[in-house]
N, C-alpha and C positions, 0 to 999 in steps of 0.2 A: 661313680662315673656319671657324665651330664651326656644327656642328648636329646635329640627334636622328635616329637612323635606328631605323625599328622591323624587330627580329629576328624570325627562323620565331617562335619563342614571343611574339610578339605586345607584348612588351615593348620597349621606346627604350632609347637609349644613344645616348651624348655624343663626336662624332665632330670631332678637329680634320683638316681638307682643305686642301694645298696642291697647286698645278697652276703647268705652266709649258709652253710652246711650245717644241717643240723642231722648228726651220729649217732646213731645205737652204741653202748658202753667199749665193743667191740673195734670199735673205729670205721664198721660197714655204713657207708650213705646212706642215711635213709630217704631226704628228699632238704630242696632249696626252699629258705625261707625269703624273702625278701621285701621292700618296698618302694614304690616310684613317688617321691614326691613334687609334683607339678613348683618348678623356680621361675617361671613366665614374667611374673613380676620383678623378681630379683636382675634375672638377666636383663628385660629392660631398662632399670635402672642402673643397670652398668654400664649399658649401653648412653645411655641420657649423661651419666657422668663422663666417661671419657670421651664425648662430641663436647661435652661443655669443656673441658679442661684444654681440650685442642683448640677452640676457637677465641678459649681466653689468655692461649699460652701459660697455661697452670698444671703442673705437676704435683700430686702428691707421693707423700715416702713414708716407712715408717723404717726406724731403727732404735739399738740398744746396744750395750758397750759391746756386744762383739762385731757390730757392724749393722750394716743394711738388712733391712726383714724385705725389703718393697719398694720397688720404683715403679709409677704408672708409666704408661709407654711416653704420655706426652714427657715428661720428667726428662726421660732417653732421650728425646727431639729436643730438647731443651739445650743439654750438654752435648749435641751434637752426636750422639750415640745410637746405634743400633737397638729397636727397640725390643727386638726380639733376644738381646743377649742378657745376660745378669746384672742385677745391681752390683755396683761398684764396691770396694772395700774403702772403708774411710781413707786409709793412704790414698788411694785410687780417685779416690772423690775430693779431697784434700789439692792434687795433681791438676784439676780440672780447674780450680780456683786460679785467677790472678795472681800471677806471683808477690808483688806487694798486698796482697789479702790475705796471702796463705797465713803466717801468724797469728792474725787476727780471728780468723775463721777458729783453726784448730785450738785457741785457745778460747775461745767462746763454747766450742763442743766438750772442752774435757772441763770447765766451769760447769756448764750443765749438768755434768753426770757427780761432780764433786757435790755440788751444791742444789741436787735434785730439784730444778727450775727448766724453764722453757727458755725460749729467744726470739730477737725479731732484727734482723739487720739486711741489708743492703749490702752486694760485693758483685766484682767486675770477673766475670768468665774467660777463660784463654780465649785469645780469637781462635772461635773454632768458626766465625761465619766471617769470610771474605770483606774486610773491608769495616769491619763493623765489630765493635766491643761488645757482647751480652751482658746486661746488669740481672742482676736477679734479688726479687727481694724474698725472702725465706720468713718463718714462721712457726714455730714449733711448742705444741703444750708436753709436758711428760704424762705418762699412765704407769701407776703402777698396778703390775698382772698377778692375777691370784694369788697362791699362798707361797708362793716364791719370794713374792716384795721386791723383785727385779723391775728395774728399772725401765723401760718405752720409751720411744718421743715419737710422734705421729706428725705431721707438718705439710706444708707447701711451698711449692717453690714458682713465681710468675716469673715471666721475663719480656724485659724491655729492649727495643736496642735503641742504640747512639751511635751516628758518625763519628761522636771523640774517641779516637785511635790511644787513650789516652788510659791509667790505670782509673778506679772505682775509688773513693775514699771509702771504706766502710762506714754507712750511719746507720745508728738505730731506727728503726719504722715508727719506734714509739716516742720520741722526742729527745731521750736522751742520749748522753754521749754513749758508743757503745759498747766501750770496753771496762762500763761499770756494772 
């Protein structure tokens, strides 16, 4: 559990607390162990990151082939979404893409997981804002996680807008065509 303790100097700081029971053989309590370790720095730099990702319109996310692990709130603002609700399921996320995208997208994702590689392309968002097309350029390395050898991909997503009421051509970010 996280929470703010105020010091002599009257100031808060950001306290992650774990506790555990520690038992006589018999299963009687005999007393709480536990420890606060001061996250002050952590938390501010969560803080620093999601003022910066809001003010560059920059989302990150991570996921693996059963789907989304993480969507930062900006991400949610991005897609038009509630940020307080869940990340999306790839169907779901898939849904949200340009309908002339959607191919191209979902077959760039199951490429990646085939061929254990990252991506970088360019594609056009359903108008979810009045008036206006979202572009979004994405970006993503794979990780592979401990003794599992499971698959990751961690990423980011910005976004631009355009008056062209118009669909996105997908292009690669890195120069080439990108459905290679």
């Amino acid at each position: 559990m996280s929470f703010r303790v105020r010091n002599a100097q009257g100031t808060y700081r950001w306290f992650l607390s774990r506790v555990e029971p520690l038992q006589a053989k018999d299963g009687t309590l005999l007393y709480w162990i536990g420890i606060n370790l001061d996250i002050e720095e952590r938390k501010q730099a969560e803080l620093y990151l999601a003022e910066g990702q809001r003010l560059a319109h920059t989302g990150s996310w991570a996921f693996n082939a059963a789907g989304f692990e993480y969507w930062s709130s900006e991400l949610f603002r991005i897609h038009g979404l509630d940020p307080s609700g869940k990340a999306p399921t790839l169907d779901e996320y898939v849904a949200l893409v340009h309908p002339e995208d959607r191919e191209f997208v979902a077959e760039t994702i199951r490429k990646m997981f085939a061929e254990h590689r990252g991506f970088d392309f360019t594609n056009a968002l359903c108008g979810r804002m009045e008036r206006f097309v979202a572009y979004v350029a994405l970006a993503a390395r794979r990780l592979t996680l401990g003794r599992s050898r499971s698959l990751s991909v961690q990423g980011w997503t910005s976004r631009s807008t355009t008056s062209d009421s118009g669909a996105a051509t997908p292009r690669s970010l890195s120069g080439g065509s990108p459905k290679t």
